[in-house]
C-alpha positions in Angstrom: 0.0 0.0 0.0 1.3 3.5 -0.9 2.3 5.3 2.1 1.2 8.5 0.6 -2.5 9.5 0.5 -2.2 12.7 -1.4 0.6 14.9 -3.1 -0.7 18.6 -3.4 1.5 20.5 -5.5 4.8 18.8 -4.6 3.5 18.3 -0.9 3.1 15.0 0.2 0.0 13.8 2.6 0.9 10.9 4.2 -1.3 7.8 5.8 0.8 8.0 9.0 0.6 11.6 9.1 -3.3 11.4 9.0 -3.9 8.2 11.2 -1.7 10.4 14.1 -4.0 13.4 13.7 -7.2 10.9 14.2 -5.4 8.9 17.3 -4.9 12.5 19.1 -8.4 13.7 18.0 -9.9 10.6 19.8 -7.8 10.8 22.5 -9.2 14.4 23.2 -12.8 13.4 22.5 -12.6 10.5 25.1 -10.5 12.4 27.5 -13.5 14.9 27.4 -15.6 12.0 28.2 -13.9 10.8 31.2 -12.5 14.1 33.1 -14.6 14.2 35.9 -14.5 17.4 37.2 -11.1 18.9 35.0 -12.2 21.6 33.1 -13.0 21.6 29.3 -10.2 24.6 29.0 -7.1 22.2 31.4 -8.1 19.4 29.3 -7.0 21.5 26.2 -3.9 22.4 28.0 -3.6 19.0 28.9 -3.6 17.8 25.4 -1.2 20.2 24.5 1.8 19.0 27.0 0.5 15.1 25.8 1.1 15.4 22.3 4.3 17.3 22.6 5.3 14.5 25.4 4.5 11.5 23.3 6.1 12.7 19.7 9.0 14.1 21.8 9.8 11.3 23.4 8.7 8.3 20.9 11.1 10.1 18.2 14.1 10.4 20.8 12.9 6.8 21.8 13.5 5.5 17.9 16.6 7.9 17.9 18.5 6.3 21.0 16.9 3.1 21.2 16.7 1.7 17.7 18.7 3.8 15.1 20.9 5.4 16.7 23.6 5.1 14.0 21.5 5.9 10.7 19.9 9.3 12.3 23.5 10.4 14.0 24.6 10.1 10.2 21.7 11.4 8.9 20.5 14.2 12.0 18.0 16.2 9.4 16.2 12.9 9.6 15.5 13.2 13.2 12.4 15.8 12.5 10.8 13.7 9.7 8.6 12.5 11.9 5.8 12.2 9.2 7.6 9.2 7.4 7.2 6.9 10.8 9.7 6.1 13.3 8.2 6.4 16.5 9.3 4.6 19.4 6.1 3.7 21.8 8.4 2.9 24.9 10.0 6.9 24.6 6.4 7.6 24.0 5.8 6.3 27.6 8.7 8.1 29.2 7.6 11.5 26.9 4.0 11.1 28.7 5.0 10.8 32.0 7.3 13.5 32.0 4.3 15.6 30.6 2.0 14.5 32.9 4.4 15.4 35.6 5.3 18.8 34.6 1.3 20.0 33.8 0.2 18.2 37.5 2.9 20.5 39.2 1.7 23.3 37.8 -1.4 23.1 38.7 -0.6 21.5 42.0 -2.9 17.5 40.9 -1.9 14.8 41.8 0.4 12.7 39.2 -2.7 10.2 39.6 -5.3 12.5 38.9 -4.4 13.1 35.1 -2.3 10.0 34.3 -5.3 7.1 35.3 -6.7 9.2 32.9 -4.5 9.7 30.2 -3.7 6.2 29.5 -7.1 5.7 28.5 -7.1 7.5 25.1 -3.1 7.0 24.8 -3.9 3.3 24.3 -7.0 4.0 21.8 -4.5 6.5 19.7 -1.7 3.8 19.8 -4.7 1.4 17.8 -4.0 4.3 14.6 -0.3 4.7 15.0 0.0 1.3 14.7 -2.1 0.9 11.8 0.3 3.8 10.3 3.2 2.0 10.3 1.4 -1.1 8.4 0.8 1.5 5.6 4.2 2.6 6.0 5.2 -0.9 6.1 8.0 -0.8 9.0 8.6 -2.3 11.7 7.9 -5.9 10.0 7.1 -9.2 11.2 9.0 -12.4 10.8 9.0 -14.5 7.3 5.9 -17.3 8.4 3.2 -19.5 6.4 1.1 -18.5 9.2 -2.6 -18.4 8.0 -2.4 -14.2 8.9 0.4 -14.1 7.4 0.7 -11.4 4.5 3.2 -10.6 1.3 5.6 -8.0 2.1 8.1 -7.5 -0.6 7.9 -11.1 -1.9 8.0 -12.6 1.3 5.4 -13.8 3.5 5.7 -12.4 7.2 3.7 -11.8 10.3 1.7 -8.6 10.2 3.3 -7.4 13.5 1.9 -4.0 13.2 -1.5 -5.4 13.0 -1.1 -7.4 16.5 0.1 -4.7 17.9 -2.8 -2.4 16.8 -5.5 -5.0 18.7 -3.1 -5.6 21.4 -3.8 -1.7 22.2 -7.4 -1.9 21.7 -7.7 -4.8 24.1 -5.3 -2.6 26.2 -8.2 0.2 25.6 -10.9 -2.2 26.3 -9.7 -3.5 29.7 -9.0 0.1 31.2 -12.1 1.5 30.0 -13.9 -1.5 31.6 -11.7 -0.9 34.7 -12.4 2.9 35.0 -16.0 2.0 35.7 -15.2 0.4 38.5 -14.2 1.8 42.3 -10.4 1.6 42.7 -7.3 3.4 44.3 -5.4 6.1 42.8 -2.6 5.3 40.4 -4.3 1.7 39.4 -5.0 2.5 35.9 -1.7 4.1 35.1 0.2 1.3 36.6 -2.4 -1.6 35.1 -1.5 0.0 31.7 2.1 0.0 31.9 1.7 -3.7 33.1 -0.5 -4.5 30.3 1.6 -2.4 27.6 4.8 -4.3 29.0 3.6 -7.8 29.0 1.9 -8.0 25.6 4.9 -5.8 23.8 7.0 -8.7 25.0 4.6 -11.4 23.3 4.4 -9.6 20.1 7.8 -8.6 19.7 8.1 -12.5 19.3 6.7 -12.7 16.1 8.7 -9.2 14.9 11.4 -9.0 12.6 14.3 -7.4 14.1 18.2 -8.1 15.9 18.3 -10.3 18.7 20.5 -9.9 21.8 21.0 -12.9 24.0 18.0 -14.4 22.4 15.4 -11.3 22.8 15.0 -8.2 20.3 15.5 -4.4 21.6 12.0 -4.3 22.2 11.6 -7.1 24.6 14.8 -6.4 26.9 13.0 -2.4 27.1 9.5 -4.2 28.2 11.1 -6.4 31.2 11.6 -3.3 33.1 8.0 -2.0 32.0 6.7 -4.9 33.2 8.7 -5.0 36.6 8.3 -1.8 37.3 4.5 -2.0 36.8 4.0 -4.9 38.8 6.0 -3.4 42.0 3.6 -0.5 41.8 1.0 -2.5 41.4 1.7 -4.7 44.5 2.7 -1.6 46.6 -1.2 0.0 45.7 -2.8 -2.8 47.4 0.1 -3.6 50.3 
């Protein structure tokens, strides 16, 4: 599939670049949903630090974690962001960090706006996901799998796919969970359970080096998943 949805007088429009714009447009729309008593107006702001957070940090993410050596040769290439190359675990970092910095200002709790944020983050992950399919990175293994689709003559895993409904079940289970009574800080840290644990299953069926038996992505999501499940443990203690 052409990564390129439309070229307007030498300028090109690009699948990823419009499947972003719809993942941050439903984030806002069901962050509006599920504010509680956060104003319209810091939900706007909010948005604002988010989106800066996320494409911050996923692109320094890709930089340092995964091509470190082609964008250090090629530094222009750091800010074309529009042709893909967005790392989700600097996303993470990038939204925390956001979160942070807009709950100090106004004196929340880091709890308040992150058990929300995760919500939407996991529903716009479904598009960028979906993005780089189009854009066909991030590639799965060669498989006769039954799923299994023709990339460039060979037959491989469509990674980005699993990882697209791997977020929306993400998605599904904290939306679920916000319905019901809990403590403060047990969405965020469910969600960076969840993300950790089912990044590490489908990075098994990605294309990509392996280090000791276990790609980039998998030795980053051990720690994810660690870290999650000691917060997770010292909630309920």
């Amino acid at each position: 599939m052409d990564p390129v949805l439309l070229n307007v007088f030498g300028l090109e429009i690009r699948w990823y670049g419009l499947l972003m714009v719809i993942a941050f447009i439903c984030g806002y729309y069901i962050l509006l949903k599920i504010r509680d008593d956060v104003s319209k107006e810091l939900i706007e702001e909010y948005v604002f630090y988010m989106i800066l957070g996320l494409i911050i940090g996923a692109r320094v993410g890709e930089v340092l974690f995964y091509e470190p050596t082609y964008y250090f040769s090629n530094p222009i290439k750091i800010f074309y962001i529009w042709e893909g190359g967005l790392a989700s675990h600097g996303a993470l970092i990038g939204g925390i960090i956001a979160n942070y910095l807009f709950c100090k200002k106004y004196k929340f709790s880091f709890y308040k706006m992150a058990d929300k944020a995760v919500i939407p983050i996991a529903i716009g992950a479904v598009f960028v996901r979906i993005g780089n399919f189009i854009n066909n990175e991030i590639i799965g293994r060669i498989s006769d799998f039954i799923f299994s689709i023709d990339i460039n003559g060979e037959k491989r895993h469509p990674s980005q796919l699993y990882e697209s409904l791997k977020n929306l079940l993400i998605f599904g289970i904290l939306l679920f969970l916000n319905k019901k009574k809990r403590r403060d800080g047990f969405i965020f840290w469910m969600f960076i359970l969840l993300f950790g644990i089912f990044r590490f299953i489908v990075e098994f069926w990605k294309e990509g080096g392996l280090y000791f038996g276990l790609t980039n992505g998998q030795w980053l999501s051990i720690p994810v998943t660690l870290i999650g499940l000691f917060f997770m443990r010292k909630i309920y203690k």
